[in-house]
C-alpha positions as a printed NumPy array, in Angstrom:
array([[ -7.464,  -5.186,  16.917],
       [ -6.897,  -1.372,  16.927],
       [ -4.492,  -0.229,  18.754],
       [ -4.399,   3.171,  21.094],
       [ -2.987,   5.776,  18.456],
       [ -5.574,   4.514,  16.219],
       [ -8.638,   4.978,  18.401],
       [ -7.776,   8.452,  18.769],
       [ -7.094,   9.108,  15.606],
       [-10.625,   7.951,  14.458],
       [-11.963,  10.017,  17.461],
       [-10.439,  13.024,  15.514],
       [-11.632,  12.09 ,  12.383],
       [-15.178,  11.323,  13.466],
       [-15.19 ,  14.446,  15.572],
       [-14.441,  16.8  ,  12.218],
       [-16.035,  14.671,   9.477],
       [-19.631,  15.13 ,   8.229],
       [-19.86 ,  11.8  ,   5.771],
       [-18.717,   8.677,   5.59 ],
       [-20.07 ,   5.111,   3.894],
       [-19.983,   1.767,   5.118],
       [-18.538,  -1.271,   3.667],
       [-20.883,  -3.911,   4.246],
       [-18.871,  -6.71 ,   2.981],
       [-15.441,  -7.328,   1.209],
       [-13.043, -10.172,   0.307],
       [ -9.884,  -7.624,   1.36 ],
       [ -8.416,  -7.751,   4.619],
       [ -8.517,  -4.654,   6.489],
       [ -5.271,  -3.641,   5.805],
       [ -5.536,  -4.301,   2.222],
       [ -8.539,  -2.462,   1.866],
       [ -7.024,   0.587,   3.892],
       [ -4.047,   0.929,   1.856],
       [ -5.86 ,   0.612,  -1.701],
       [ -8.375,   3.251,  -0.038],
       [ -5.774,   5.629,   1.156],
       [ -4.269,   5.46 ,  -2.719],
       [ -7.415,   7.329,  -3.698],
       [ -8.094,   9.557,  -1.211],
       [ -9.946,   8.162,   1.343],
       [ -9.299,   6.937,   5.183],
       [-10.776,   3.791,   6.194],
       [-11.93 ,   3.536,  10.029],
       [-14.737,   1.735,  12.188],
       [-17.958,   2.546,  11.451],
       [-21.438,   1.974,  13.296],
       [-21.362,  -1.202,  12.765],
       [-19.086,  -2.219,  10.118],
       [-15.817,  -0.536,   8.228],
       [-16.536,   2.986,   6.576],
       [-14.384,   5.865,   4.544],
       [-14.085,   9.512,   4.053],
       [-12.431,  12.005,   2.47 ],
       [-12.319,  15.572,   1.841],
       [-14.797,  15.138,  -1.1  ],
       [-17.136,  13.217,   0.63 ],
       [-17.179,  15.572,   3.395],
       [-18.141,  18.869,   0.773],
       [-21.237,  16.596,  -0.036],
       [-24.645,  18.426,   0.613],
       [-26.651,  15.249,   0.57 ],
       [-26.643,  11.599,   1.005],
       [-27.273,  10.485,  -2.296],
       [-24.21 ,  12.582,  -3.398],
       [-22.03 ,  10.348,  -1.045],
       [-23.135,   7.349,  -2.345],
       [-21.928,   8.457,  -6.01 ],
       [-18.831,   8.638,  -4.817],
       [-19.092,   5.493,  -3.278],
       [-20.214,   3.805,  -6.099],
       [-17.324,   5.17 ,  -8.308],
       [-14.885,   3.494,  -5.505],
       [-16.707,   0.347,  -5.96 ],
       [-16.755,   0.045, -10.315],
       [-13.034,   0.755,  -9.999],
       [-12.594,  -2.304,  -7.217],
       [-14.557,  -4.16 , -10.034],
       [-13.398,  -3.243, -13.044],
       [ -9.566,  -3.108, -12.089],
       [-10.182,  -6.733, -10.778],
       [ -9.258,  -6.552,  -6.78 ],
       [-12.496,  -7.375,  -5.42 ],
       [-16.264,  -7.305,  -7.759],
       [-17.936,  -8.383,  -4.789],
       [-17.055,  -4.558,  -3.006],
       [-20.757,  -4.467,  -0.941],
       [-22.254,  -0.649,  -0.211],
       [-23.814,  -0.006,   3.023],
       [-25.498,   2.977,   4.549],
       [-24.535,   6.667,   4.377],
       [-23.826,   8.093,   7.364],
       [-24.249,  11.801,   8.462],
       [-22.242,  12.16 ,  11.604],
       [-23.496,  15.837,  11.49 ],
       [-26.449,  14.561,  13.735],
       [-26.659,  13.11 ,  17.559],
       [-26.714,  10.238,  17.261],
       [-25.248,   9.862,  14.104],
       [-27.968,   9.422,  11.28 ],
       [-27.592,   6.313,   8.828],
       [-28.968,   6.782,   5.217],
       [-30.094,   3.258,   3.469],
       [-30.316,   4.022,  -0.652],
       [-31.94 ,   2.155,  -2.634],
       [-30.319,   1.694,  -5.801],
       [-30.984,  -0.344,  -9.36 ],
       [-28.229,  -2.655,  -9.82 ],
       [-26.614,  -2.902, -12.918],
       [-25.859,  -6.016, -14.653],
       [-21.859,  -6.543, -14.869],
       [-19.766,  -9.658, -15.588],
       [-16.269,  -9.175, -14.344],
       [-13.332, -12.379, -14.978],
       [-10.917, -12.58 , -13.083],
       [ -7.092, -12.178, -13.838],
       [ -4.9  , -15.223, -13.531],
       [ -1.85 , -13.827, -11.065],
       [  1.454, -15.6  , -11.106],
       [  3.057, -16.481,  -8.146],
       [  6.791, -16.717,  -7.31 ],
       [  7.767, -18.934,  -4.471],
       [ 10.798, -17.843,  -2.787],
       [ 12.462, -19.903,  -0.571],
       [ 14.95 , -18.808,   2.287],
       [ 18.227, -19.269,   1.993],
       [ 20.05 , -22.45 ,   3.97 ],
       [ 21.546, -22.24 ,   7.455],
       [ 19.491, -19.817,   9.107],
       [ 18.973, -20.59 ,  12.922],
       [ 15.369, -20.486,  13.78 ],
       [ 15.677, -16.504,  15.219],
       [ 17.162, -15.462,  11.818],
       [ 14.411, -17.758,   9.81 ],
       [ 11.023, -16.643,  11.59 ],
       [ 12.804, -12.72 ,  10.724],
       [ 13.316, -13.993,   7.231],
       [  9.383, -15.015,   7.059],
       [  8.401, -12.284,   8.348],
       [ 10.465,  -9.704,   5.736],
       [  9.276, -11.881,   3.097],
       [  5.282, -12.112,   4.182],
       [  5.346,  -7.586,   3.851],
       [  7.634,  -7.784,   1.244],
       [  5.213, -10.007,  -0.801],
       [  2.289,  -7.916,   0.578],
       [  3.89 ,  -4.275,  -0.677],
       [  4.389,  -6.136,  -4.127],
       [  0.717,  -7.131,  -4.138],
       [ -0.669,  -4.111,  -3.467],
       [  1.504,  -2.354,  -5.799],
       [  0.311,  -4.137,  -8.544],
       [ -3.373,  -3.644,  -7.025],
       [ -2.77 ,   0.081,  -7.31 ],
       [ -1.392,   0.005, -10.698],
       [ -5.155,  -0.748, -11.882],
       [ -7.183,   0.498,  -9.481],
       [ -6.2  ,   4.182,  -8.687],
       [ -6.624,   4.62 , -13.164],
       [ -9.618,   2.883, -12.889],
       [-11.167,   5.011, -10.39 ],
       [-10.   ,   8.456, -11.896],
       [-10.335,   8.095, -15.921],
       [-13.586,   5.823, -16.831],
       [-11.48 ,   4.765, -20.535],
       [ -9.51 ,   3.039, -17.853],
       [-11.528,   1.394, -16.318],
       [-12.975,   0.113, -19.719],
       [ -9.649,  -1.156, -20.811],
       [ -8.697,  -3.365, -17.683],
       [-12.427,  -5.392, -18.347],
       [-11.535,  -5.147, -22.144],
       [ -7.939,  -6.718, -21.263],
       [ -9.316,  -9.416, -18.767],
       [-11.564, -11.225, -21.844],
       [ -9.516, -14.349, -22.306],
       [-10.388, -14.498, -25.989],
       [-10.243, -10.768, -27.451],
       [-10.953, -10.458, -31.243],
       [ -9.123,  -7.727, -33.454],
       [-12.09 ,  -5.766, -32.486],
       [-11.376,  -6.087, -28.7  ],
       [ -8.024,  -5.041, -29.095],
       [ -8.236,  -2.039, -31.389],
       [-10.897,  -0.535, -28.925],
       [ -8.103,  -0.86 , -25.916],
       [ -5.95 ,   0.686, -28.388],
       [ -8.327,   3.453, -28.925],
       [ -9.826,   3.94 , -25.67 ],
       [ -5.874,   4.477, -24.566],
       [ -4.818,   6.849, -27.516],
       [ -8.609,   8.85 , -26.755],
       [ -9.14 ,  10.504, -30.29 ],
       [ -7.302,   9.766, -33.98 ],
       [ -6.203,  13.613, -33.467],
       [ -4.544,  12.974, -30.567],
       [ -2.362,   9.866, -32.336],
       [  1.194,  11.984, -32.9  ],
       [  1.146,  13.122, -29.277],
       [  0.373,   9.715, -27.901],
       [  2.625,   7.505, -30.012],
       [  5.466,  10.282, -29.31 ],
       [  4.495,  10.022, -25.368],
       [  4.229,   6.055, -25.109],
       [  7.321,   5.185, -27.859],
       [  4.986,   3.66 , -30.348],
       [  6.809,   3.624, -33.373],
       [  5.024,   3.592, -36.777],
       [  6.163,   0.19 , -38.57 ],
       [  4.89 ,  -1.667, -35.45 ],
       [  1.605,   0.422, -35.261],
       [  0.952,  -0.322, -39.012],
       [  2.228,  -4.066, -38.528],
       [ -0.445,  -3.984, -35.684],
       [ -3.214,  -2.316, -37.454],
       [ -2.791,  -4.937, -40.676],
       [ -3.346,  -7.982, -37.538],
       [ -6.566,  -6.405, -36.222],
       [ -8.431,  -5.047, -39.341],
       [ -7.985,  -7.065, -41.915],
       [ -8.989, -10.631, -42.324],
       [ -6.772, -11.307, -45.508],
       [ -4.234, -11.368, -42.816],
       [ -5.966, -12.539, -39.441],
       [ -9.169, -14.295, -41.016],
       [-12.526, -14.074, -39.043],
       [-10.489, -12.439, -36.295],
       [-10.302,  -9.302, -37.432],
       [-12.552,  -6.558, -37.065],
       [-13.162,  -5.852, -40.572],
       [-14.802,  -7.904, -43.595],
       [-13.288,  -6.509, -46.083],
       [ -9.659,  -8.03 , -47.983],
       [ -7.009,  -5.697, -48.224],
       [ -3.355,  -5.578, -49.229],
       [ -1.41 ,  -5.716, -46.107],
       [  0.365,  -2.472, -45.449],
       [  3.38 ,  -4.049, -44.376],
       [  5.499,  -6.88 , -45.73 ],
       [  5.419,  -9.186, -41.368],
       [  2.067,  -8.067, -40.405],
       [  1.745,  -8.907, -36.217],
       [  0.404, -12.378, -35.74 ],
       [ -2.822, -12.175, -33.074],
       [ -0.368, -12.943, -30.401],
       [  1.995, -10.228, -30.859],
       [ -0.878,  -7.868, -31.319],
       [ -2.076,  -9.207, -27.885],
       [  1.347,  -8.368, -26.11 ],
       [  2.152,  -5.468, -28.121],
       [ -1.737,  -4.142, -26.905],
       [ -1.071,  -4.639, -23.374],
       [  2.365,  -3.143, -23.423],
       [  0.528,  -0.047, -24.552],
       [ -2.525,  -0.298, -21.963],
       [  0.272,  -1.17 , -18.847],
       [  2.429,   2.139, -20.289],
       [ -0.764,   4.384, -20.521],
       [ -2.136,   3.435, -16.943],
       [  0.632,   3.599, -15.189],
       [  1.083,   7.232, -17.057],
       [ -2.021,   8.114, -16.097],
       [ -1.432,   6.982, -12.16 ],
       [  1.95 ,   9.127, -12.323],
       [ -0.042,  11.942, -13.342],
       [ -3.014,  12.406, -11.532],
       [ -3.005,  13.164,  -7.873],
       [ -5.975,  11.645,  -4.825]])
């Protein structure tokens, strides 16, 4: 339930704000969904009749269909960095108007498989002799402590995947359970961007160049990874311990986790 200081602060916002989209249905909670929607730019607050956002952007939009872009670029990068693929767009609405006017667009939907990440959990148990004040305190800490590390690692895929599309690319690339050579040299690729760019990026992520070529021997050639590997031609191995397909697996997601969380440091709602 929303409290005072919230009502009137979505009183303000409605009376200043042009656009905004509903949510018609999520798996989030509310404050989930708030948070991860603040991390991009956007404020989350009662619609019509269900949840809706804004932002600045939104609000420069001359037309409807221009909102739902937007929109739709929030809910790929739900998707794609695996927090919730079942995100649900409703109406555009133009609070310009008295009453305010609800847009329904019609849209083609893609088709889009999405798997979902297997998340470890840590139990953590509280610590002996507490009297029941001190242990329902303890609980509590614990519950937003767990939350704040939750949505942490929720932002640490989904602000990249909503500002750089070769982001979003790589999270669905990295949530295959069985990626070939193929699969992993294209993360590798879609991170570094262009061959001519390879100094820069190696220099900027620590990538040093024995492990690249031991890499590099795991994923393209099959005298050294079989069938795996993306090529189907034999070669001489370039080193003398090429990686075996599990250390090209960890030594690949090192170097997506390093690049997104660059690219999160250095990009701005």
């Amino acid at each position: 339930m929303l409290g005072g200081a919230t009502v009137l602060l979505i009183t303000r916002v409605n009376a200043i704000m042009r656009w905004a989209i509903e949510i018609r249905s999520t798996s989030l909670e509310h404050r989930s969904l708030g948070d991860l929607l603040a991390g991009l730019g956007f404020t989350l607050f009662d619609g019509i009749q269900s949840p809706a956002f804004t932002s600045p952007d939104i609000d420069r939009c001359n037309a409807a269909a221009q909102v739902f872009d937007i929109a739709k670029r929030v809910r790929t990068a739900f998707g794609s960095a695996q927090i919730d693929p079942t995100l649900d767009l409703g109406f555009v609405i133009d609070y310009s108007t008295t009453p305010p006017r609800r847009h329904g667009i019609l849209e083609v939907q893609p088709m889009m498989f999405y798997v979902t990440l297997e998340n470890v959990t840590l139990t953590v148990s509280p610590p002996s002799g507490l009297s029941a004040e001190e242990l329902e305190k303890w609980n509590k800490d614990q519950t937003e402590k767990d939350y704040q590390a939750r949505l942490e690692d929720q932002r640490a895929r989904l602000e990249p995947a909503y500002r750089e599309p070769r982001a979003a690319k790589v999270l669905e690339l990295l949530s295959l359970k069985e990626p070939t050579g193929e699969t992993l040299y294209k993360i590798y690729e879609l991170a570094e961007g262009h061959p001519s760019n390879r100094n820069a990026f190696h220099s900027q992520l620590d990538i040093s160049k024995n492990d690249f070529s031991r890499f590099s021997d795991a994923v393209h050639n099959p005298g050294v990874s079989g069938d795996w590997a993306r090529h189907a031609y034999h070669d001489v191995p370039k080193t003398d311990n090429p990686m075996s397909r599990t250390e090209a697996e960890q030594f690949v997601c090192s170097i997506a986790k390093r690049w997104l969380a660059h690219l999160r440091a250095n990009s701005t709602p």
